[in-house]
MARRO-90006 format. One record per residue (C-alpha): x, y, z. Coordinates in steps of 0.2 Angstrom, whole numbers, padded with zeros to 4 digits, always signed. Layout:
// residues N
XYZ...
***
This chain:
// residues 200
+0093+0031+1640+0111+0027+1637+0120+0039+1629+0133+0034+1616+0150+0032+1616+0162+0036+1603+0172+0022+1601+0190+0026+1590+0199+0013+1581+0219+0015+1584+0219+0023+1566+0208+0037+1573+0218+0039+1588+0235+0043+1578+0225+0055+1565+0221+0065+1582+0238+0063+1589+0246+0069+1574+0235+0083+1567+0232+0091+1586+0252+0089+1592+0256+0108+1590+0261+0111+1607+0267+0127+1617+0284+0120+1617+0285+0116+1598+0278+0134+1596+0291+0142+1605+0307+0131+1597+0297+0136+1581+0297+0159+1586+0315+0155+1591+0320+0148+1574+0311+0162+1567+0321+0173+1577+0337+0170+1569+0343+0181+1558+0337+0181+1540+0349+0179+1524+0350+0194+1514+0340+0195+1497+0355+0196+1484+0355+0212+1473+0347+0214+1457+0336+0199+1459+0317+0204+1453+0301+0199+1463+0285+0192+1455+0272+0203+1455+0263+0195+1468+0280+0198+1475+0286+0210+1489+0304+0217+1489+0310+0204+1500+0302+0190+1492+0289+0189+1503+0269+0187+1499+0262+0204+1500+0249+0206+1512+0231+0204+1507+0217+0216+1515+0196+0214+1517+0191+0222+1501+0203+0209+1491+0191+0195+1494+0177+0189+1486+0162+0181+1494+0155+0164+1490+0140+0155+1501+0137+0141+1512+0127+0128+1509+0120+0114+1523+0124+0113+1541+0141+0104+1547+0137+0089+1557+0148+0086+1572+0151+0073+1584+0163+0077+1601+0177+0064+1602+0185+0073+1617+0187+0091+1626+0191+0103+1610+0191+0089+1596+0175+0083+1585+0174+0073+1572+0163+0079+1556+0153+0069+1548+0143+0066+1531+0126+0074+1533+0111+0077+1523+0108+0092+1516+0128+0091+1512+0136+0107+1520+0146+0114+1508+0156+0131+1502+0152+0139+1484+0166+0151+1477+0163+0166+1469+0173+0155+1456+0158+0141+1456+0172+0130+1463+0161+0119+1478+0169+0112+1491+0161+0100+1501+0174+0093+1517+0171+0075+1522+0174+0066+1539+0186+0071+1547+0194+0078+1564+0194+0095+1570+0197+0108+1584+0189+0122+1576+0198+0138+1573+0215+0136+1578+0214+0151+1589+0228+0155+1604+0215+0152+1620+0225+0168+1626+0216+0179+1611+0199+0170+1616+0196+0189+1626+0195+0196+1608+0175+0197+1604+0171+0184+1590+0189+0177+1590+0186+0160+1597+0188+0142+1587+0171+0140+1583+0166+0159+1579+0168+0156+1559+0165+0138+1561+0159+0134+1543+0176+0145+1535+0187+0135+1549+0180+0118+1545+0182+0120+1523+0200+0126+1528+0202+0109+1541+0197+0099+1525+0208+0107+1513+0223+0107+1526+0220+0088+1528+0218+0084+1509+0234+0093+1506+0243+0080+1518+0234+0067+1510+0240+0070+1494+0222+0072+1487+0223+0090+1484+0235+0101+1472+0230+0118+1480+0242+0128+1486+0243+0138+1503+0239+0153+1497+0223+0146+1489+0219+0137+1504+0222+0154+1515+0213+0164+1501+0197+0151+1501+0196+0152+1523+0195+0172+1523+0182+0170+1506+0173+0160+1518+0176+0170+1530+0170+0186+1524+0155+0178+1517+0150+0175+1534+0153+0192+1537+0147+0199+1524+0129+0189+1524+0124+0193+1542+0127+0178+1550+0143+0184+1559+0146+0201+1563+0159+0213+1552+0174+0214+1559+0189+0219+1551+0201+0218+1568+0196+0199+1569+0196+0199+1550+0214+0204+1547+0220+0193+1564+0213+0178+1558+0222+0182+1541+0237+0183+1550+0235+0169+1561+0233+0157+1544+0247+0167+1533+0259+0165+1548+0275+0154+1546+0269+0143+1559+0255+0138+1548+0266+0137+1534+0276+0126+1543+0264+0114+1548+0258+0114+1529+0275+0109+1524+0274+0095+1537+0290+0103+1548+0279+0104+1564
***
């Protein structure tokens, strides 16, 4: 029997070149602006109080988040080495705050976790380890660059690692707080803030 083919319209093939275009070279000119001296904080100026001294976010730690639950499977469809498309599926897959807030993603295109391949060593650090948490921050990452979305980063990052932890804290991935905190990191990262802000 013949197997299917996915067949992508031209629209589909932009959405894929564009979301997946973070290449090693754009990371690198990316460290190296990083890199570059930072401008003083003038003195007297006063940080919010989810403020740190240098205006920064302050760091947020496992036992800061909540845990919500998932609801459904994701159904997936492979589009082409390391990308799938998600599609609607019945029972809808879905994430439930602790906050009641559900989220429910729709179709769209994704790579999974986006994990370095050279941290892949790092057991239950790969881009499809916390596939449910990965694919609710994929949707809300894509609904934020379609305008259809008001949340901010940090509630984005904040809803990942509540998934995350759910998963972790439910049984269905094991605890680990290394993988916890890298993952945290990796998503909280100016990289990732950069790509939010459309700069990549």
């Amino acid at each position: 029997m013949p197997k299917k083919v996915i067949a992508l319209t031209t629209t589909e093939r932009k959405q894929i070149d564009a979301k997946f275009s973070l290449t090693p070279a754009k990371i690198a000119a990316e460290l190296a602006k990083a890199n570059k001296p930072a401008k003083k904080k003038p003195a007297g100026g006063k940080a919010g109080p989810a403020m740190a001294a240098w205006g920064e976010p302050e760091r947020k730690f496992y036992p800061d988040f909540p845990t919500g639950r998932f609801e459904g499977e994701p159904y997936l469809v492979w589009v082409k080495p390391d990308i799938f498309r998600m599609e609607p599926h019945t029972p809808h897959f879905r994430f439930i705050r602790s906050s009641g807030e559900i989220i429910e993603p729709g179709k769209m295109f994704t790579d999974g976790g986006s994990i370095p391949r050279a941290l892949w060593f790092v057991k239950d650090l790969s881009p499809w380890a916390y596939a449910p948490a990965f694919l609710v921050h994929d949707w809300l990452f894509d609904s934020h660059h379609a305008g259809t979305s008001e949340k901010s980063f940090e509630e984005v990052r904040d809803i990942m690692m509540e998934g995350v932890k759910t998963l972790m804290e439910s049984g269905l991935c094991e605890s680990n707080r290394l993988v916890f905190d890298l993952i945290y990191s990796g998503i909280d990262s100016f990289i990732a803030r950069r790509v939010w802000e459309g700069k990549t």
